[in-house]
C-alpha positions in Angstrom: -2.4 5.8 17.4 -2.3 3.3 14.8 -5.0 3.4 11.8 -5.3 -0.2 9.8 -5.7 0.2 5.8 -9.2 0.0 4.2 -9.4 -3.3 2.2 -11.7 -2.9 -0.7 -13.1 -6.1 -3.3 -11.6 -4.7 -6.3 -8.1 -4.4 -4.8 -8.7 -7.7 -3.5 -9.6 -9.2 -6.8 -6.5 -7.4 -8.4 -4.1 -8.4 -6.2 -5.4 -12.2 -6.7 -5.3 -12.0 -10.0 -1.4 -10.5 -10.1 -0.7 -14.1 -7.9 -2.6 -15.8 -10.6 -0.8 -14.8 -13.4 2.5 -14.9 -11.6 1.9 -18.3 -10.7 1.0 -19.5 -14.5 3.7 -17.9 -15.7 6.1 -19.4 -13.3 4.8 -23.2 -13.7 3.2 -23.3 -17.3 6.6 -23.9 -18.7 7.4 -26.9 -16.1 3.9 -28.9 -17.2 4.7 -27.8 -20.8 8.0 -30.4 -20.4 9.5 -32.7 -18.6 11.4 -30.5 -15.9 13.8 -31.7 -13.1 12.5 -31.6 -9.7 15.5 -29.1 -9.1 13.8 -26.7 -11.2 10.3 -27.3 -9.8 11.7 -26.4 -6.4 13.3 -23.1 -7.6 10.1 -21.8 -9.3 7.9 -22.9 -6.5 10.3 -21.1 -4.2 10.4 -18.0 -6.5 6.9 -18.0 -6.8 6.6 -18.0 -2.9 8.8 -15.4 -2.3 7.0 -13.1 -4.6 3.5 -14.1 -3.8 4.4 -13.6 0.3 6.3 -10.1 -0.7 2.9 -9.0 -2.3 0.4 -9.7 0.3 2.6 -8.2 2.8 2.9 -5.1 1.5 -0.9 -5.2 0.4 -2.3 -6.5 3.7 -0.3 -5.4 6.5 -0.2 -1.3 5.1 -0.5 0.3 8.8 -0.5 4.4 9.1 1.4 5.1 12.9 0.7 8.5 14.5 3.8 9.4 16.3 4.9 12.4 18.4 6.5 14.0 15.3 5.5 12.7 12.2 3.0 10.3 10.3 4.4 6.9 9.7 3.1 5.2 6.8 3.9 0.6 6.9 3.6 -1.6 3.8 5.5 -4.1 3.7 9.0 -3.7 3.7 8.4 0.1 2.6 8.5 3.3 5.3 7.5 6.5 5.0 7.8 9.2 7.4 6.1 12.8 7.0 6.7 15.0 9.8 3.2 16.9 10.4 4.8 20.5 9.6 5.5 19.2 5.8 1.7 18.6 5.7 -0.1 21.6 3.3 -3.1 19.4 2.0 -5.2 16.5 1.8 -8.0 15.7 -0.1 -9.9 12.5 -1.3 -9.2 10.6 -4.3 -9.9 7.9 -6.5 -7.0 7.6 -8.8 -4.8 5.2 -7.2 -2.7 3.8 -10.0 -0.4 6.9 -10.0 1.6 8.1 -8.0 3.2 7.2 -4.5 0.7 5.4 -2.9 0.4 2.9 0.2 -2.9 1.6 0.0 -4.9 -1.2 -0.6 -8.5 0.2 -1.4 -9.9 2.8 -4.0 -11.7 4.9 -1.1 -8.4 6.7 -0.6 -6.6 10.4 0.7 -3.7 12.2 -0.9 -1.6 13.4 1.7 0.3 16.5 0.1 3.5 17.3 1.7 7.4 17.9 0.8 9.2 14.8 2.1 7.8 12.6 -0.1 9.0 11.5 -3.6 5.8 13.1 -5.9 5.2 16.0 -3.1 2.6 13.8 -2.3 1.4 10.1 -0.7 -1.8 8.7 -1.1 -3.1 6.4 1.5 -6.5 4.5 2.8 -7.1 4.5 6.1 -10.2 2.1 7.4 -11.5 5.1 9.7 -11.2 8.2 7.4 -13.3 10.2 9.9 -11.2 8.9 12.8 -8.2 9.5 11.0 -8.7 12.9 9.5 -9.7 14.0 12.9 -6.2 13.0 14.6 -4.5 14.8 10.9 -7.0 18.2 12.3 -5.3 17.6 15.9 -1.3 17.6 14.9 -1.3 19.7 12.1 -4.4 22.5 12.8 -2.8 24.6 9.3 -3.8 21.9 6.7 -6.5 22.4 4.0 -8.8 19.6 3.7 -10.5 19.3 0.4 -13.4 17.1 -1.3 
């Protein structure tokens, strides 16, 4: 089963903004002076690469069910956490800590021991739907509010 990340405003807005700013940064200098067209091509191509590599891994974040473990997409990142690692999970806002793979304030912490902080926070675009396949594979885990 495959649960799709939430995709909240403010994330949205943040993200566009990063591009933004990346973007000045990388062709204010070339309208600033008279720059080769060599050089034009390797910033826009910088800029492209950069600007692709952050909408990926902010709008294709996919969490897989599998027999054994939770997969967690974004991007180019993985994570796996088999379901017996999982002690915990409870909602949060604080999303600019931590190990996260998310794109939306609305968001779980998945507490566990495979992953680099002990824990992984994540936000799925069914909570309900999703907590209720987390209840089904791992029937031990503490949920709290």
């Amino acid at each position: 089963m495959v649960f799709r990340s939430k995709v909240d405003a403010f994330y949205t807005g943040f993200i566009l903004i990063v591009i933004l700013i990346i973007g000045l940064v990388s062709f204010l200098p070339l309208l600033l002076e008279d720059a080769p067209l060599l050089a034009i091509l390797i910033c826009a191509s910088i800029f492209l690469l950069v600007a692709s590599l952050i909408l990926c891994m902010t709008f294709s974040v996919e969490y897989v069910f599998l027999d054994d473990y939770l997969l967690i997409k974004g991007g180019p990142f993985r994570s796996r956490i088999p379901y017996k690692s999982i002690t915990r999970i409870t909602s949060t806002d604080k999303v600019l800590s931590g190990h996260r793979i998310l794109s939306s304030r609305d968001a779980l912490e998945i507490f566990n021991q495979y992953t680099f902080f002990g824990s992984i926070k994540i936000s799925p675009q069914y909570k309900k739907n999703f907590l209720g396949e987390i209840k089904k594979r791992c029937p031990g885990v503490m949920f709290e509010d």
